[in-house]
Steps between C-alpha positions, in 0.01 A plus 500: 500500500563445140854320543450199684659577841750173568501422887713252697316353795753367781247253687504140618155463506329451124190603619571798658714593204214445273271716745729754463507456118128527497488812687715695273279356206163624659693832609549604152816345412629341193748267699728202378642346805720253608577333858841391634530390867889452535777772460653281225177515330449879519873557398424341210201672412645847572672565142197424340325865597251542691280807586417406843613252769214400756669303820384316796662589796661183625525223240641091640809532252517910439334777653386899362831650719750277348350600095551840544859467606527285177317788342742767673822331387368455113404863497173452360248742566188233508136611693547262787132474714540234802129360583495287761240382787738319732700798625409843699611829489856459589554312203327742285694778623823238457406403109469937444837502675652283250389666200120381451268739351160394652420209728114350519351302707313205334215590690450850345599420102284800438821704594723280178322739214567827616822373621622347151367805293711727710794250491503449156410843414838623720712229349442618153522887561850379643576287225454852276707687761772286443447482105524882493825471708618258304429732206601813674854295579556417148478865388719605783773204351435587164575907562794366725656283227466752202607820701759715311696529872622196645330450792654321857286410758678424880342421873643640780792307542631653158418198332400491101180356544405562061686593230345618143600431132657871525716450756627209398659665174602835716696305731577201328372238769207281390222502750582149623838601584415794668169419743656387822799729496538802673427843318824639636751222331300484167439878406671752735856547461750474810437866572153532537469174727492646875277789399271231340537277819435813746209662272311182540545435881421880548166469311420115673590706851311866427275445209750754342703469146614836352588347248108313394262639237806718333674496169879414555773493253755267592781239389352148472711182461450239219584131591810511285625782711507796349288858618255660329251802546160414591155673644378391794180483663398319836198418676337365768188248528372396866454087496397263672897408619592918506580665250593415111705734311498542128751667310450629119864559362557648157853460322588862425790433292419666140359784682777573709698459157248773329509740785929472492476560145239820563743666730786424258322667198334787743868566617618517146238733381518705793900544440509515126658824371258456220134631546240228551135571537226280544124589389147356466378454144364868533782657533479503895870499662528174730876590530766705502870444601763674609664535119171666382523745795821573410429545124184705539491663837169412628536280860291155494237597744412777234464325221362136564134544457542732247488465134786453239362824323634699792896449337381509161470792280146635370651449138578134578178410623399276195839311473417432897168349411644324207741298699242429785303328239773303386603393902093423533533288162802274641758664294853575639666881411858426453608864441241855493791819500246789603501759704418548863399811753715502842347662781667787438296546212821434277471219207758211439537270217467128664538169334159290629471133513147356600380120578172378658508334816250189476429280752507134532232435251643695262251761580 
């Protein structure tokens, strides 16, 4: 091994700890070691790090069972090998019990090499696992904490278990205010509570939530009281306790706003007595309300799809491609007096005004 491979030998005996010392070294490896022979002494020696923890069984002041409890409540995830000549079988099937990885009898050392390699090999392809958890984890927090929807994560008791930066400023509780409370008093207005409260027993009882893995639109409530439209999305994750449920909520305010003033402006258009027609930057008729079917005589469903040239007479063709050009350049028409051709093949003198539509961008 090209790292020196640091190994913690729990034995009372110097001599047997230096045989065992000198067995790694003739098997290959490039071990520092150290020997402790009381719990206090190996409890001390623990933060230090070690690759790999070689045990007698039974020690006067300590012994290989009562380490790996030590081991168990520290969490660390040490190669522990128990060799030992002064115990059978039972106890080797007792040390594997308690979390050992190997045990060897001092009479067969042959069996420590293969043993250690394997040991050490598995500790380190778990010490990656974990890394690329760890790593996997932190991209799962970072997406969580930068998501555009705020994002509320509950167990099964309707508890908020997380909270993200989002939906902190969409319902105005900070995320330690709002883990520990329940989903229903923080987010859901009175209205909404017994559904919420049924819905989840239902799916905890059946497996079955009508209302999971949809898109709902629906009145959320902000911690200073007041309602406001939001989309709502909810899932459910098996665990380890049940279920978790997340729940990505997007304030829908300023759309809600647009889509009122949509309907406004479509319901003005389509009443105006005047004629209002919509078109592409070909000449293609988007729209055509109720004033222009009035004025001209052609229904909507005939003429959206069709082009402008369809109400405009052959001799004003030019003047139509004129003002086009003008529209496609940005420029507003205030007043064009032309004529036009009803359906009844009859002309009219209009009074025109044109304006492009652009979008956000100016586009």
């Amino acid at each position: 091994m090209s790292e020196p491979l640091r190994v913690l030998i729990v034995e009372d005996r110097p001599d047997d700890a230096a045989l065992v010392a000198k067995h790694l070294h003739d098997a290959g490896f490039n071990a520092v070691w150290e020997r402790v022979d009381t719990e206090a002494g190996f409890v001390a020696r623990l933060p230090t790090g070690f690759d790999l923890i070689i045990a007698d069984y039974s020690l006067p002041q300590f012994s290989a069972p009562r380490a790996l409890e030590i081991l168990k409540g520290l969490d660390l995830d040490i190669p522990f090998i128990v060799v030992s000549g002064t115990v059978g079988e039972d106890a080797a099937v007792a040390a594997m019990r308690g979390g050992a990885h190997d045990y060897v009898f001092k009479g067969n050392l042959s069996r420590l090499r293969p043993a250690v390699e394997r040991e050490v090999r598995a500790a380190a392809e778990r010490k990656a696992a974990r890394a690329a958890q760890g790593d996997y984890h932190r991209r799962l927090r970072s997406i969580f904490d930068s998501a555009l929807d705020g994002v509320v994560t509950m167990d099964a008791e309707g508890v908020i278990t997380d909270w993200n930066p989002m939906a902190e400023t969409i319902f105005g509780w900070s995320k330690s205010e709002a883990v520990g409370r329940l989903v229903a008093e923080t987010i859901l207005p009175l209205r909404y509570r017994e559904a919420h409260r049924l819905g989840l027993r239902r799916f905890l009882e059946t497996g079955q939530g009508p209302v999971l893995n949809t898109l709902l639109e629906l009145e959320g409530l902000h911690r200073d009281g007041h309602e406001f439209p939001i989309e709502l999305s909810i899932g459910a994750t098996p665990s380890a306790h049940g279920f978790v449920f997340s729940a990505f909520a997007r304030d829908i305010s300023e759309r809600r706003r647009a889509e009122e003033g949509l309907r406004r402006l479509a319901a003005t258009v389509a009443t105006s007595t005047d004629a209002i027609i919509s078109a592409d930057l070909t000449g293609s008729i988007l729209n055509w309300n109720a004033g222009a079917e009035r004025m001209y005589g052609y229904a909507a469903e005939e003429m959206i799809g069709k082009n402008l040239s369809t109400i405009v007479p052959e001799d004003r063709a030019d003047e139509l491609r004129a003002a086009l050009e003008r529209v496609w350049r940005g420029e507003q028409i205030e007043q064009l007096e032309t004529v036009r051709r009803k359906r009844d093949g009859s002309l009219m003198e209009v009074s025109i005004s044109l304006a492009p539509l652009t979008d956000a961008h100016g586009t």
